[in-house]
C-alpha positions in Angstrom: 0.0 0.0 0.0 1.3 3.6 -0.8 1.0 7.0 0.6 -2.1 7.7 -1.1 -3.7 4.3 -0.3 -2.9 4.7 3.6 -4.5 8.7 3.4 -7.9 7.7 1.4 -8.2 4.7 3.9 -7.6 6.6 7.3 -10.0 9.5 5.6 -12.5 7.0 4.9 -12.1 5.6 8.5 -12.7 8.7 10.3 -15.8 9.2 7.8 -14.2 12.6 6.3 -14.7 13.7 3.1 -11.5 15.1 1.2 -12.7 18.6 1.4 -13.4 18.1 4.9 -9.2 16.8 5.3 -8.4 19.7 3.0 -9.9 22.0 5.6 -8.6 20.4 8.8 -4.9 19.4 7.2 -4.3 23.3 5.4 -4.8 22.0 2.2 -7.1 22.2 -1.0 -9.6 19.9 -1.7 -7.7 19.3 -5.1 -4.1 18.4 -3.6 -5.6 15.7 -1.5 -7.1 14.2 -4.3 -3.7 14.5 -5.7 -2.6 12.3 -2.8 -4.8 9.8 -2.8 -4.8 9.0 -6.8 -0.4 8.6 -6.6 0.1 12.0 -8.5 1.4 13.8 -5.4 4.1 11.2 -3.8 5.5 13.6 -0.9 3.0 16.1 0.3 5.2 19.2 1.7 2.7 19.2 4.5 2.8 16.1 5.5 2.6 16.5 9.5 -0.3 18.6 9.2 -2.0 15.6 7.1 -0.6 13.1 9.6 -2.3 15.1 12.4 -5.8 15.8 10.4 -5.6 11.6 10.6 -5.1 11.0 13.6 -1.5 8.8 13.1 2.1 9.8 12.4 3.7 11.1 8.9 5.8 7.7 9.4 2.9 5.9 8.9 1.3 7.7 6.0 4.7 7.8 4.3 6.2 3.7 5.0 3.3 2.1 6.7 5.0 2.1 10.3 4.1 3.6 13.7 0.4 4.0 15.3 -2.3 5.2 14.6 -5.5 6.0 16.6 -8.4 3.0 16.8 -11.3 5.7 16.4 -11.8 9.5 16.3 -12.9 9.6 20.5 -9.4 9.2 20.9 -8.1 12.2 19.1 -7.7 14.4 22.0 -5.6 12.1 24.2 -2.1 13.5 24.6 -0.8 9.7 26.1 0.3 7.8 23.4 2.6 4.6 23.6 6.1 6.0 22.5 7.7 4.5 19.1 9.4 1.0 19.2 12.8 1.8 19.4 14.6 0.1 16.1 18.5 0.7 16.6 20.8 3.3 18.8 23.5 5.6 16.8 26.3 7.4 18.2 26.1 11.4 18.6 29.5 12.3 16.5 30.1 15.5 15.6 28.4 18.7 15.5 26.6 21.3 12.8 27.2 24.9 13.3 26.3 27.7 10.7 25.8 25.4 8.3 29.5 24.1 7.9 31.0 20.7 9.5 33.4 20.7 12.4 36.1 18.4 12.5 35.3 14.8 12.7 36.8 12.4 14.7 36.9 8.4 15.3 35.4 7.5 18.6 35.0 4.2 19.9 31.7 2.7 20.1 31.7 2.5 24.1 32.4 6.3 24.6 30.1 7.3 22.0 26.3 9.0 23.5 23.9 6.7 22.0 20.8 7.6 21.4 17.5 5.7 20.3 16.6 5.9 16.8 12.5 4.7 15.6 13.2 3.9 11.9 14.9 1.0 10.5 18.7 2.6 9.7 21.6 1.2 8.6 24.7 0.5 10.8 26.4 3.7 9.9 24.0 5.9 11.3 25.3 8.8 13.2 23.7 11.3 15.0 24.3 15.3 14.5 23.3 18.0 17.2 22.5 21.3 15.6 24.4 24.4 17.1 23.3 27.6 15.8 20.6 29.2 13.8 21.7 28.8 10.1 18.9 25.8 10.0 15.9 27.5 11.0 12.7 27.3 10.9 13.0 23.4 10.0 15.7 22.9 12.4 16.4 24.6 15.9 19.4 24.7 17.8 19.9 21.5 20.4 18.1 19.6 18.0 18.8 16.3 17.0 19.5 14.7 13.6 19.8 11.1 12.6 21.9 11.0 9.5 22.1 7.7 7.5 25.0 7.3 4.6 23.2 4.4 3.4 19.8 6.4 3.1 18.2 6.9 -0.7 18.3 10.4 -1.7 14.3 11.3 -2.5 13.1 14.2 -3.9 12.1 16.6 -0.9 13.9 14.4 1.5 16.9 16.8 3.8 20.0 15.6 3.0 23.5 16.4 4.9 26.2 17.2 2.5 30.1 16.9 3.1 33.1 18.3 1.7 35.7 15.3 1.4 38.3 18.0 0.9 37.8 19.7 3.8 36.7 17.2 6.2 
């Protein structure tokens, strides 16, 4: 099932119509049907959809993480935390955009820190320092970076310069 299959089907389970998503998601009418027939493959606002149904962008976007039994529920702030799929080591740092030296660590001295998505063994773990990544990003945030990741259109990427470390 893809992204538009998983959106029609929690729409139709929460008995909304797609103007009736469009309203409650930010969105036209239109652009959900976009969605939902394949055209549009990675809505730009996909949290607000995710929140407008009721489960988590993971879910509309791979098919993984919860989502809420019935509409009742909506309200409820208390929801059973993500399964935990890996941990990855905190590494180095970004700060005004440009990487800082990075170093080998070993595995035991490394911060580890839980990571909900599958990754590969080379994930890493950047905090941000600064403001050169706003509004997306905010400083003291954290950001799981995977080598082994494909590159899709409108995913964030993190670029390096081999020549200057």
């Amino acid at each position: 099932m893809d992204l538009g299959k998983r959106v029609e089907k929690r729409r139709v389970q929460l008995g909304m119509t797609q103007a009736q998503l469009g309203l409650i998601a930010g969105l036209a009418q239109n652009s959900i049907h976009n969605i939902e027939s394949g055209e549009t493959k990675r809505p730009r606002k996909i949290d607000a959809l995710a929140q407008a149904l009721n489960c988590t962008p993971e879910y509309l976007l791979f098919g993984i993480g919860e989502i809420q039994s019935d509409a009742k529920n909506i309200n409820n702030n208390v929801v059973p935390g993500p399964a935990i799929k890996a941990t990855a080591p905190l590494i180095s740092w970004v700060q005004a955009g440009a990487w800082s030296e990075i170093s080998e660590i070993k595995a035991y001295d490394a911060e580890r820190f839980m990571c909900p998505v599958n990754c590969s063994d080379l994930t890493f773990v950047l905090k941000v320092q600064g403001i050169s990544m706003e509004p997306k990003f905010d400083e003291g945030d954290l950001i799981f970076v995977d080598p082994e990741a494909e590159c899709i259109h409108g995913s964030y990427v993190v670029a390096r310069l081999d020549d200057d470390n």
